[in-house]
C-alpha positions as CSV (number, residue, x, y, z in Angstrom):
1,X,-24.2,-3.6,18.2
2,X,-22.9,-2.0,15.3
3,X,-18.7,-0.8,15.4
4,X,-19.2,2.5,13.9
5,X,-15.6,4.1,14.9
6,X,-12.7,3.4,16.5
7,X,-14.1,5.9,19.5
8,X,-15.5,4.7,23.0
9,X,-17.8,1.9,23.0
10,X,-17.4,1.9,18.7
11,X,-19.1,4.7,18.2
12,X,-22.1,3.1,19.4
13,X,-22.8,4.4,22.9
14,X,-21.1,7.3,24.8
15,X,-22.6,5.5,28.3
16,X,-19.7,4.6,30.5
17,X,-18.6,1.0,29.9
18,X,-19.7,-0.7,33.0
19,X,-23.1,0.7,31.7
20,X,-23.7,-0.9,28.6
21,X,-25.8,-4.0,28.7
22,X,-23.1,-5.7,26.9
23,X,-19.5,-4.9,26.7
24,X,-18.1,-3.8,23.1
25,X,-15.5,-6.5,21.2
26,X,-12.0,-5.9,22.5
27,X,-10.3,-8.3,20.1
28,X,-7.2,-7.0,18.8
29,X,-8.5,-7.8,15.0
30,X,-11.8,-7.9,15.2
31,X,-12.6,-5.6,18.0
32,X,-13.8,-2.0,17.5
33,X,-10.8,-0.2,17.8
34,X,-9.2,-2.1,14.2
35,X,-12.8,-3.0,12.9
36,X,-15.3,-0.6,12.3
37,X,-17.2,1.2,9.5
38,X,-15.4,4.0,9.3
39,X,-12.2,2.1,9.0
40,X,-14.0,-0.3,6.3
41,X,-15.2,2.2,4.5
42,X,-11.6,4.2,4.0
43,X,-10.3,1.1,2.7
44,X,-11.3,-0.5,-0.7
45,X,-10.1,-3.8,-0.4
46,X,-12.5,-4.2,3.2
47,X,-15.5,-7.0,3.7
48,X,-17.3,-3.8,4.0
49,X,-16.4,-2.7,0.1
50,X,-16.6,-6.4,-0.6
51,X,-20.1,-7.0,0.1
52,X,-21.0,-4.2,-1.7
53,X,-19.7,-5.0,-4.8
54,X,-21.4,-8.7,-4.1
55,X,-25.1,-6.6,-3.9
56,X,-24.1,-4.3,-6.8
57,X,-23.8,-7.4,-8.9
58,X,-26.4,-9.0,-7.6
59,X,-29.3,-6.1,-8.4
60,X,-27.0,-6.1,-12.0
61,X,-28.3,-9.3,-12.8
62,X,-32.0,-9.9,-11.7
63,X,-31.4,-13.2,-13.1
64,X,-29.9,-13.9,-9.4
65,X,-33.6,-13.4,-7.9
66,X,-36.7,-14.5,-10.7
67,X,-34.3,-16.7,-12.7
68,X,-34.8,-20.8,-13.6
69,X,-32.2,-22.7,-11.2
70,X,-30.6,-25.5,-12.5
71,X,-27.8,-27.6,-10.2
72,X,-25.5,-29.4,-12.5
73,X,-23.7,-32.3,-11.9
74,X,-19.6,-31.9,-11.1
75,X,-16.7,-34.2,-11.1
76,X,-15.9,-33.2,-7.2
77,X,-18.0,-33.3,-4.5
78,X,-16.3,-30.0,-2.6
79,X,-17.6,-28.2,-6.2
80,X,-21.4,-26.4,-5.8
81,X,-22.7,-25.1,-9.7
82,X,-25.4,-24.5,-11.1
83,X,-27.0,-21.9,-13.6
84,X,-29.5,-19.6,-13.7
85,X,-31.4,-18.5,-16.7
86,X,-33.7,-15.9,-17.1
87,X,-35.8,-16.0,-20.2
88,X,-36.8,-13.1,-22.8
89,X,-38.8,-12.2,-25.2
90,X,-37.3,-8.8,-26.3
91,X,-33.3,-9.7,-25.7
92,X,-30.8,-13.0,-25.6
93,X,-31.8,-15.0,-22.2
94,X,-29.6,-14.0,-19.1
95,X,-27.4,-17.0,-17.9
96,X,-25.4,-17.4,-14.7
97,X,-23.2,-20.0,-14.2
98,X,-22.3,-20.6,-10.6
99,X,-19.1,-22.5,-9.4
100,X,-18.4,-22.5,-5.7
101,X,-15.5,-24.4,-3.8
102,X,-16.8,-25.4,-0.3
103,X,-13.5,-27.2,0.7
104,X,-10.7,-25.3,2.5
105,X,-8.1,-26.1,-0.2
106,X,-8.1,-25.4,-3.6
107,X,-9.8,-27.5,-6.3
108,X,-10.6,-28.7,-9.5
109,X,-13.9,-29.2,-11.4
110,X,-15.3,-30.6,-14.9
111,X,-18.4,-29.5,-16.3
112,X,-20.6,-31.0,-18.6
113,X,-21.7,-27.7,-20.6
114,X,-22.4,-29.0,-24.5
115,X,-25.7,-27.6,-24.5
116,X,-24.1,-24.1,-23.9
117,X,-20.9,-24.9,-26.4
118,X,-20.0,-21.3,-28.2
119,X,-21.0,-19.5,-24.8
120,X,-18.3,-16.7,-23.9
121,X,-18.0,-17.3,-19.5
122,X,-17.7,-13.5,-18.4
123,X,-16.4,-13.0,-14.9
124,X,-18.7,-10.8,-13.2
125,X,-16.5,-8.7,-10.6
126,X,-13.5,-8.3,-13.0
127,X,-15.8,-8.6,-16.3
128,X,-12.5,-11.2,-17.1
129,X,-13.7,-13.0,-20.1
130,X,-12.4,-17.5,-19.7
131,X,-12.3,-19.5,-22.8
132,X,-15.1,-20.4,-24.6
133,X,-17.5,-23.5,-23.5
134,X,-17.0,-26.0,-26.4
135,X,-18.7,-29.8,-26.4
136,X,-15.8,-31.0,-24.3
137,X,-16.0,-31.0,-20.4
138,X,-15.4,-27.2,-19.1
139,X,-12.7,-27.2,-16.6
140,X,-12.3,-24.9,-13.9
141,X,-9.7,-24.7,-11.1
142,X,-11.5,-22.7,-8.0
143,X,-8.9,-21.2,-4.8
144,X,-10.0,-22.3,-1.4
145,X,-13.9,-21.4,-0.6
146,X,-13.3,-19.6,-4.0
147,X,-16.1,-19.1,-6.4
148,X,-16.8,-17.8,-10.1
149,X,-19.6,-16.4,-11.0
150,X,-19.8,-15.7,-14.8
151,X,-22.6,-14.3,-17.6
152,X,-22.7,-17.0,-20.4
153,X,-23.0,-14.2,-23.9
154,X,-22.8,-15.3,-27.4
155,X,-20.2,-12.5,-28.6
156,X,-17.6,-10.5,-26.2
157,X,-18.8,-6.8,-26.1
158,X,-15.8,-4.8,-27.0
159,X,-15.5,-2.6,-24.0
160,X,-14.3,-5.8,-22.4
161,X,-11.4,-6.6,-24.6
């Protein structure tokens, strides 16, 4: 069951303990007493705030759900990327690029980008914008089970600057 509150059974029952089909967390970090909504919800830094911000960004960019996927080949096996691209009519396409670390320490990539050379990689949490992709390799240095996820645009808006 849900941890709703740091109160008896997390906030999810008020039956009697011996009651409840099965018995509430009682680890000392993950348990209900430290880890519940209520708690995750005060705080902004929480998974709770975290995952939020991961489905704002996610319904941001529909490119995420109807786009074209395209893996692309990396210089380091622990290093997932791909793109995606969503193509239109009416505005510039919408392209992703992807670049996930699946190893427990940190690491580098190379990516082979040159169609996308003059690209600007915006960083879509901190809207951080990284050097421009030119026609050399693209390199990127990812913190442990790190990832980037940035909006390939031909100009920088000024509101990020």
């Amino acid at each position: 069951p849900m941890q709703w509150t740091p109160d008896r059974n997390g906030g999810f029952s008020k039956a009697d303990f011996a009651q409840l089909y099965l018995p509430p967390l009682m680890d000392p970090v993950y348990g209900f007493a430290a880890t519940n909504v209520e708690s995750q919800l005060r705080n902004p830094g929480s998974f709770l705030h975290w995952v939020q911000r991961m489905v704002h960004t996610r319904k941001t960019h529909p490119v995420f759900g109807v786009g074209e996927f395209e893996a692309l080949e990396v210089t380091n096996d622990a290093v997932f990327a791909f793109l995606r691209t969503q193509h239109r009519d009416d505005a510039a396409d919408d392209i992703v690029l992807c670049v996930n670390n699946l190893s427990k320490v940190a690491q580098p990539v190379e990516l082979e980008l040159p169609h996308l050379a003059g690209k600007q990689p915006i960083e879509l949490f901190g809207r951080v914008p990284f050097p421009p992709i030119g026609e050399l390799p693209y390199f990127v240095t990812l913190p442990p089970y790190g990832f980037y996820w940035f909006s390939l645009v031909d100009e920088i808006d000024d509101d990020l600057t």
